[in-house]
C-alpha positions as CSV (number, residue, x, y, z in Angstrom):
1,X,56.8,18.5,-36.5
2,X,53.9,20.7,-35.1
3,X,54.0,21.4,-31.3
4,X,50.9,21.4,-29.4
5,X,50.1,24.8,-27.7
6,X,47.6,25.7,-25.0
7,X,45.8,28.7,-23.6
8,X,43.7,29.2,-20.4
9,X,40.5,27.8,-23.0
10,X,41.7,25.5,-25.9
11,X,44.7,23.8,-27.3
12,X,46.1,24.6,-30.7
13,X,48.3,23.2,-33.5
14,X,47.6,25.9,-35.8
15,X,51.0,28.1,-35.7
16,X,49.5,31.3,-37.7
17,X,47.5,31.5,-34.5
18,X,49.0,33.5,-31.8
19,X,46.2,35.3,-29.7
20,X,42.9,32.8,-28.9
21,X,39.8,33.5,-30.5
22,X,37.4,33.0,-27.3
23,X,39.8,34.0,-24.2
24,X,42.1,36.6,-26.1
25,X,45.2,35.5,-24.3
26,X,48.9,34.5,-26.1
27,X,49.2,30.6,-26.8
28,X,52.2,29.0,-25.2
29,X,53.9,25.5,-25.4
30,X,51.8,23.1,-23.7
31,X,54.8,21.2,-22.6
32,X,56.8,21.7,-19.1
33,X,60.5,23.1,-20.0
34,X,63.0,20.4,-19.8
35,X,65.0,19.5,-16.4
36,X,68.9,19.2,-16.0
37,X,70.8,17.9,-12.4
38,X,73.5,19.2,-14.3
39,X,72.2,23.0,-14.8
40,X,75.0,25.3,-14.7
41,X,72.6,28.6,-15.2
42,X,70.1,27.8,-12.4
43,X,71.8,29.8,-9.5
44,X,71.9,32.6,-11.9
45,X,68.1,32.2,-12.8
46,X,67.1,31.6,-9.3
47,X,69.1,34.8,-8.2
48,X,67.1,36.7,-11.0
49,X,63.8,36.0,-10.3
50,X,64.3,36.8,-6.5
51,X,65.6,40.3,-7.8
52,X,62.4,40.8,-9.9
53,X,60.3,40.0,-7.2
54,X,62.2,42.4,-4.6
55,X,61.5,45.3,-8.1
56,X,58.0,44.5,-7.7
57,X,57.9,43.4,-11.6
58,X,57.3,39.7,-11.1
């Protein structure tokens, strides 16, 4: 099954591709990342990203 993936330009189901040919930036999944109620890692994650943004790195 081929995924669709997207840049800032275009949209892509060629996998060998991985930097786009008019924009230069990475392709990445075209699709939002899937959603759980039930998360048990998303105090962890949210706990992380507030670090990284303190670190200046985010």
């Amino acid at each position: 099954m081929r995924l669709l993936r997207k840049c800032t330009c275009s949209y892509t189901i060629d996998e060998s591709k991985e930097i786009c040919d008019k924009c230069g930036e990475r392709f990445h999944s075209a699709y939002p990342p899937k959603f759980s109620p039930y998360d048990k890692y998303a105090d962890y994650r949210r706990k992380m990203k507030e670090l990284a943004k303190q670190r200046g790195s985010f």
